[in-house]
FIDRENLO-330009 format. One line per 10 residues: their letters; for each residue x, y, z of C-alpha. Coordinates in steps of 0.02 Angstrom, whole numbers. Example, Ala and Ser with C-alpha at 12.3 -4.5 7.8 and 13.67 -1.06 7.14 Angstrom:
BEGIN
as> 615:-225:390 | 684:-53:357
//
This chain:
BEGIN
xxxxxxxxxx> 994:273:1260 | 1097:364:1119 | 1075:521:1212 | 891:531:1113 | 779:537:1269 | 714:724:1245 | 645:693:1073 | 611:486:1086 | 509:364:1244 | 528:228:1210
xxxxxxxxxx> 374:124:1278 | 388:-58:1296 | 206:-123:1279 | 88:-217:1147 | 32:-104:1016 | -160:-150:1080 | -102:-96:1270 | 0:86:1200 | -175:113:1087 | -268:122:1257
xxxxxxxxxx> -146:219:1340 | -82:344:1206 | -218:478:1154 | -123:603:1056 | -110:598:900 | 62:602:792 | 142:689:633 | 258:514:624 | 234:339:661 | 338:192:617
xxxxxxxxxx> 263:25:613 | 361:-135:641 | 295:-267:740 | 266:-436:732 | 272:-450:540 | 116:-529:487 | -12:-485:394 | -150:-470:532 | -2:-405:650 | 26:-243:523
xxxxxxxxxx> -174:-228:475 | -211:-206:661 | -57:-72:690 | -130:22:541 | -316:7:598 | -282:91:792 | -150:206:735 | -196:296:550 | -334:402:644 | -197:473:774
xxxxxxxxxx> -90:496:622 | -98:689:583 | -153:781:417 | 9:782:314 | 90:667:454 | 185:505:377 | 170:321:439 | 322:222:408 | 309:52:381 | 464:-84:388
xxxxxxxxxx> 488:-259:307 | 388:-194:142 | 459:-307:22 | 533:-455:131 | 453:-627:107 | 455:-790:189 | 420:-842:370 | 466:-769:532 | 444:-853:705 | 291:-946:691
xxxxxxxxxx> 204:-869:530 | 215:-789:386 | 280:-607:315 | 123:-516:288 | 175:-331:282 | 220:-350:90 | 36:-417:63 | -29:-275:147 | 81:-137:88 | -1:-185:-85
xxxxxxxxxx> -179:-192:-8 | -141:14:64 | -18:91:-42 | -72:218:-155 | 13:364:-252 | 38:439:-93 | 171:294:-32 | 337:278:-88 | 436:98:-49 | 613:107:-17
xxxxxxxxxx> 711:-78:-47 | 863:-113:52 | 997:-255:74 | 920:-417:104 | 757:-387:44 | 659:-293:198 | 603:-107:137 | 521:37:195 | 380:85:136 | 328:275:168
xxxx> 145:330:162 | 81:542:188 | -97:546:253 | -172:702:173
//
């Protein structure tokens, strides 16, 4: 896949079922999953405390609002609840975002 296979796996899994499995922890973690607001609290919950000092969790659809398969765009709403001075947000085209957060 893009010739990226020694530096990315690609694992294709729930983000509860790669928590139980995964035990590392990370310098970089992008989160974009199923878009709502319990969807993005959960990622955060079982993934900032793999997230290593200085590390950065990247976070996708910051700004985008509206509805997506059966519910609602949460990930603005909780981008507000966890952002801090420490998080930059990033618009792009059509309103999604990415919203960049150092743990330190």
């Amino acid at each position: 896949m893009l010739g990226l296979s020694p530096w990315i796996t690609l694992y294709l899994l729930t983000t509860k079922q790669f928590a139980q499995t995964a035990h590392k922890r990370y310098d970089y973690i992008y989160i974009d999953g199923d878009h709502s607001y319990e969807g993005v609290a959960l990622d955060y919950a079982l993934f900032w405390k793999r997230l290593k000092k200085h590390g950065f969790m990247v976070f996708h659809d910051v700004i985008a609002k509206g509805s997506v398969g059966e519910g609602i765009f949460g990930v603005s709403r909780f981008w507000k609840k966890i952002s801090s001075k420490n998080a930059i947000t990033f618009p792009f085209p059509k309103d999604s975002g990415l919203g960049i957060m150092q743990k330190l």
